[in-house]
C-alpha positions as CSV (number, residue, x, y, z in Angstrom):
1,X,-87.2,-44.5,-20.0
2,X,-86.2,-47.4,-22.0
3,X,-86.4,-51.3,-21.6
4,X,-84.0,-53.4,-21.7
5,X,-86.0,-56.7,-23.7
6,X,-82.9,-59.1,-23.3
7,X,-80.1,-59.0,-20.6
8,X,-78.3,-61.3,-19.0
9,X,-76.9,-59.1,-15.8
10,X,-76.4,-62.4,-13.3
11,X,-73.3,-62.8,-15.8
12,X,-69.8,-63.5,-14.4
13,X,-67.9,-60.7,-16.5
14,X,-70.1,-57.9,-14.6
15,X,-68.5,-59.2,-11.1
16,X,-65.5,-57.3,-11.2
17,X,-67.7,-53.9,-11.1
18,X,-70.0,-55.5,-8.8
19,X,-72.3,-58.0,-10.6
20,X,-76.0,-57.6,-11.1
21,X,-76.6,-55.2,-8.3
22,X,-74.6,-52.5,-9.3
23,X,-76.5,-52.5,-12.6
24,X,-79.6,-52.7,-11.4
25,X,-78.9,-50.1,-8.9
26,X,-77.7,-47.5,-11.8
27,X,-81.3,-48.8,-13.8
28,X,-82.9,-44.9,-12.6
29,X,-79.7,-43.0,-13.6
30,X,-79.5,-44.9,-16.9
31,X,-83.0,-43.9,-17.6
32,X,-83.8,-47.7,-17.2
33,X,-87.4,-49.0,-16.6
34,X,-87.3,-52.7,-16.6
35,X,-84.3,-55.3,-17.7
36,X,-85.6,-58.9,-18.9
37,X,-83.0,-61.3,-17.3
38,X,-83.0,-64.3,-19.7
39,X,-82.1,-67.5,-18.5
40,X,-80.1,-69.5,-20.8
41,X,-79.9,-73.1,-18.5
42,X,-81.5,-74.3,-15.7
43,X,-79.1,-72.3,-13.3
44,X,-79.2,-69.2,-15.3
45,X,-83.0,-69.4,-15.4
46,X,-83.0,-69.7,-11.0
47,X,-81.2,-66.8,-11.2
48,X,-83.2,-64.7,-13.2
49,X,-85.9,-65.5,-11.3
50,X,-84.3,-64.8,-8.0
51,X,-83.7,-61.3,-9.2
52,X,-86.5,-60.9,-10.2
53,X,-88.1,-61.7,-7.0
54,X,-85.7,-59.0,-5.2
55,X,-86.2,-56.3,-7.4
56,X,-89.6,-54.6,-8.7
57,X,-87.7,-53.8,-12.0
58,X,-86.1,-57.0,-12.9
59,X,-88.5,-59.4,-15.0
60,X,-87.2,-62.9,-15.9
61,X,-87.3,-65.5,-18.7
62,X,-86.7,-69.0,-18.0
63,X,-85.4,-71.5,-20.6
64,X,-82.6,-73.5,-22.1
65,X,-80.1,-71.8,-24.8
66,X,-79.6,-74.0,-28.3
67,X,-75.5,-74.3,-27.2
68,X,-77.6,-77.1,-24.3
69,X,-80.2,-79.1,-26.3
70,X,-78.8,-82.4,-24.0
71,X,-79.6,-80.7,-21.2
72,X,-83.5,-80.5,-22.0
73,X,-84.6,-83.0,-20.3
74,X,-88.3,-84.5,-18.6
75,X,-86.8,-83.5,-15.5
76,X,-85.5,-80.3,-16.3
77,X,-88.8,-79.3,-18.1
78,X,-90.8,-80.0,-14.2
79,X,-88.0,-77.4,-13.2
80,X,-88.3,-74.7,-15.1
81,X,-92.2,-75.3,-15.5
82,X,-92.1,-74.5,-11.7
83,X,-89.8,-71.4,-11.5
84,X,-92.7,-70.0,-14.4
85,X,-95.1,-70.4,-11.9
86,X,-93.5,-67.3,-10.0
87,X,-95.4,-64.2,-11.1
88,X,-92.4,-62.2,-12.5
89,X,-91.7,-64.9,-14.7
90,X,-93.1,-63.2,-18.3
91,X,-92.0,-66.0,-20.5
92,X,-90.2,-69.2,-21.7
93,X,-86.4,-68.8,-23.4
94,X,-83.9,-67.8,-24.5
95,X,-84.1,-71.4,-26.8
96,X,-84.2,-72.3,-30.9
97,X,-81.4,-72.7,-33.2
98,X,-77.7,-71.8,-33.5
99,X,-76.0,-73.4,-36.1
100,X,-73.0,-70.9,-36.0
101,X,-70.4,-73.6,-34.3
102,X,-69.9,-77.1,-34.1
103,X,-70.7,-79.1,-31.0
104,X,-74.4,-78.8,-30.4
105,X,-75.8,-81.4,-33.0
106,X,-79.1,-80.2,-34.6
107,X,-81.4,-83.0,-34.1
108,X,-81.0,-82.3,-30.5
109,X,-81.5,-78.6,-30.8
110,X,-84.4,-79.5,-32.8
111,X,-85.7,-81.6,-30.4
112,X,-85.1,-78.9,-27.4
113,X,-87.0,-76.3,-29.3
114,X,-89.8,-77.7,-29.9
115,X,-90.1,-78.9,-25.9
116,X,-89.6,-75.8,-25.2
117,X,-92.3,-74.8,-27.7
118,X,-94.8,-77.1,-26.4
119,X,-94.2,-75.9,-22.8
120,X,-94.8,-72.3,-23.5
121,X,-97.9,-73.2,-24.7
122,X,-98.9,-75.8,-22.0
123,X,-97.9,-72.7,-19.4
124,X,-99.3,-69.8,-21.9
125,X,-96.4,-67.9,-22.1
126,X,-94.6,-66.0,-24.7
127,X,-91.9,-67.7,-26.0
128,X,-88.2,-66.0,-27.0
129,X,-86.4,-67.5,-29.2
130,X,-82.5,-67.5,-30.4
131,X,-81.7,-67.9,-34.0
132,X,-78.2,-67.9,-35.6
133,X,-77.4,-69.5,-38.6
134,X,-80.5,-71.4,-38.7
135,X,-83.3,-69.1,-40.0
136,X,-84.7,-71.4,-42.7
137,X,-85.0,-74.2,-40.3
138,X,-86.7,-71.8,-38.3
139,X,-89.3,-70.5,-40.8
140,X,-90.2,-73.9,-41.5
141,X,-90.7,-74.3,-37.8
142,X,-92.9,-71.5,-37.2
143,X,-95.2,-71.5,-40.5
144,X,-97.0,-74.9,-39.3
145,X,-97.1,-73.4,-35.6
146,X,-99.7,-71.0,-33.7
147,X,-98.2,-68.6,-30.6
148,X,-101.3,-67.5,-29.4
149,X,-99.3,-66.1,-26.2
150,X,-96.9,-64.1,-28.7
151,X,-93.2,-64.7,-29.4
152,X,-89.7,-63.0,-29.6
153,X,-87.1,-63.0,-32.2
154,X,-84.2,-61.7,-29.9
155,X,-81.2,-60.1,-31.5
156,X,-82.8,-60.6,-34.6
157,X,-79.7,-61.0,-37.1
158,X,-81.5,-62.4,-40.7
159,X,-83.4,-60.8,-44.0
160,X,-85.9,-58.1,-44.3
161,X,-88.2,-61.1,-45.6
162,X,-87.7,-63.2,-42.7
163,X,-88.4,-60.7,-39.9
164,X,-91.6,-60.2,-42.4
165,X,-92.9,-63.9,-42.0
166,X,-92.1,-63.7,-38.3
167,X,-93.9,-60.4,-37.8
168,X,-96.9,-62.1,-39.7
169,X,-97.0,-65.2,-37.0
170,X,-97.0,-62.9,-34.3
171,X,-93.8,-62.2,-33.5
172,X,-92.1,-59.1,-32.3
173,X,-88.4,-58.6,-33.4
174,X,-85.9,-57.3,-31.4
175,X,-82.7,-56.0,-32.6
176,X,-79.6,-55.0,-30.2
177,X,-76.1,-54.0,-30.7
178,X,-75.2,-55.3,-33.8
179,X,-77.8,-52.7,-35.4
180,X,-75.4,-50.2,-35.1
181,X,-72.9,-51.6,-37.0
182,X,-71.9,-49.7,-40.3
183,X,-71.9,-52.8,-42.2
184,X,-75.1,-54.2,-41.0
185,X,-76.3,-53.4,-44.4
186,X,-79.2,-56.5,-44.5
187,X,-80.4,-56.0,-40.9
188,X,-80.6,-52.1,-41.5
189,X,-83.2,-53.2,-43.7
190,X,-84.7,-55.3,-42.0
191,X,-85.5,-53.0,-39.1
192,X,-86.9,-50.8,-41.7
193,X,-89.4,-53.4,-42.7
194,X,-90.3,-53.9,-38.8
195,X,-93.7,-52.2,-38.1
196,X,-93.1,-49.7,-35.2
197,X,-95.9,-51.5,-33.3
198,X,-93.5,-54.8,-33.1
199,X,-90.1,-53.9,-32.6
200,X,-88.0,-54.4,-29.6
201,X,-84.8,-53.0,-28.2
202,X,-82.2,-55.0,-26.5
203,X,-78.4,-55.0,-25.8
204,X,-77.8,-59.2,-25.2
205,X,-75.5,-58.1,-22.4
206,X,-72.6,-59.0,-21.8
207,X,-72.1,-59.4,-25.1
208,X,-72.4,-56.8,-28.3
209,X,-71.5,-53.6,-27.7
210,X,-73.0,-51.3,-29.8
211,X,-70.8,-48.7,-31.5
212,X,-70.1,-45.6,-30.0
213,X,-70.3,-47.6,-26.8
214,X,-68.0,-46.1,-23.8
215,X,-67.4,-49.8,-22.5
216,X,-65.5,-53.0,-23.6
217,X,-68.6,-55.3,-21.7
218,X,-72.5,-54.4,-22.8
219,X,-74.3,-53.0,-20.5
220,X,-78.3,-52.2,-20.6
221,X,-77.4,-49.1,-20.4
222,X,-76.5,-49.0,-24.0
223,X,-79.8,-49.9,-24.9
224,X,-80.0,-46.2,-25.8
225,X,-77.4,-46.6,-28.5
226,X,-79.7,-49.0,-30.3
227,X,-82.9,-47.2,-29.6
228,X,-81.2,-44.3,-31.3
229,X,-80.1,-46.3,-34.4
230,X,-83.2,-47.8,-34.8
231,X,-85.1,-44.0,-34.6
232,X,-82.5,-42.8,-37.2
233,X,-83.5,-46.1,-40.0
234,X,-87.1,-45.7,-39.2
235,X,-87.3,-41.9,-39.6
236,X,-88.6,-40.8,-36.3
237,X,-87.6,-39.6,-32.8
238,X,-85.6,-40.9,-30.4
239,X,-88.8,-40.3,-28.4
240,X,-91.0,-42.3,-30.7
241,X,-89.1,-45.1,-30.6
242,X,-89.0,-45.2,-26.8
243,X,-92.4,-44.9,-26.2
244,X,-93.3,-47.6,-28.9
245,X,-90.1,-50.2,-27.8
246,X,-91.6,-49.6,-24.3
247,X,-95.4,-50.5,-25.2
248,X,-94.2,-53.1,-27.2
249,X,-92.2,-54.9,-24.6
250,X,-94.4,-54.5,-21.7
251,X,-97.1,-55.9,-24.4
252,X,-94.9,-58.8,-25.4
253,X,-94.4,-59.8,-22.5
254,X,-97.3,-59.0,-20.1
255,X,-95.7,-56.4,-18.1
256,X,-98.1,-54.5,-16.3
């Protein structure tokens, strides 16, 4: 059984098979044990959470995405301070940096990560955190910072060095579809340089399909795609890998 570290099932693409439910329903068959649902707004994030409540194998994240920096507000914060009070909440995010298009300024994004930052660690959560585009930024970030709660690097998509200087913070890097693609020369490596005891698997669904992937929409189902990639550039088993993906997840993120 695999976990899927970072999903986002409440999605509205997934409704014309049947939404959330009909994944979560197909989790056994899938050879699914948990799915993270990660919030990426205040909405998002009272969704996750309401699955979570429903269903014994549905953990949630709440947070704010970097594409919404405005909407990080005092009075946001008080709201998604109180949906972490539920107990299937496991941690703050998805929030950080993406620098990849225009029309989120980077002050603000600055600004909304580090709020973010300073509420997982007023609530002593792990944090997960979304970087595109804006690694360096990020390094600086993290190198004058202490996660004594732990942290994710989800969809990890930098340098062998960087996931190095995360991994010595603390960190656990997860890496998801885009592992599997031919050209993914620089991540290939970096996954190498991920010790076993720290990696995650994820599929960012909707979004990402890995190759060899049956499906035009991601599913967590295809978390087995990367699982298998990620055996093949480390060496081991497709059984290795799931048994230490799943340790490390439930680890990250509390998960009894």
């Amino acid at each position: 059984m695999l976990i899927d570290s970072h999903a986002h099932i409440y999605d509205e693409l997934f409704l014309p098979e049947g939404g959330a439910q009909t994944i979560i329903d197909g989790m056994k068959k899938d050879k699914l044990e948990y799915i993270v649902c990660v919030g990426c707004d205040v909405p998002t994030s009272r969704q996750c959470v309401k699955l979570a409540d429903n269903h014994g194998n549905i953990y949630a994240t709440v947070g704010v995405h970097p594409y919404y920096p405005e909407t990080v507000t005092p009075e946001n914060l008080k709201i998604l301070a109180e949906l972490a009070k539920n107990k299937k909440v496991v941690a703050i995010g998805e929030f950080g940096l993406d620098f990849h298009r225009e029309g989120s300024p980077r002050e603000l994004q600055m600004q909304a990560m580090k709020a973010q930052y300073d509420l997982a660690r007023e609530l002593e959560l792990p944090q997960v955190y979304h970087i595109r585009d804006g690694y360096g930024e990020f390094t600086d970030f993290i190198r004058t910072r202490d996660f004594p709660n732990g942290a994710i690097l989800h969809c990890f998509s930098s340098s062998a060095e960087v996931a190095e200087i995360a991994v010595k913070k603390g960190f656990y890097v997860s890496f998801s579809g885009t592992l599997t693609y031919r050209n993914a020369k620089n991540l290939h490596r970096a996954a190498e340089a991920v010790p076993l005891d720290r990696l995650l698997v994820e599929t960012d669904s909707p979004y990402l399909v890995p190759a060899g992937a049956e499906t035009e929409l991601n599913y967590p189902r295809n978390v087995a795609l990367v699982a298998k990639k990620l055996a093949e550039l480390k060496g081991v088993s497709y059984a290795e890998i799931e048994k230490a993906t799943n340790a490390n997840t439930k680890r990250a993120f509390n998960i009894e």
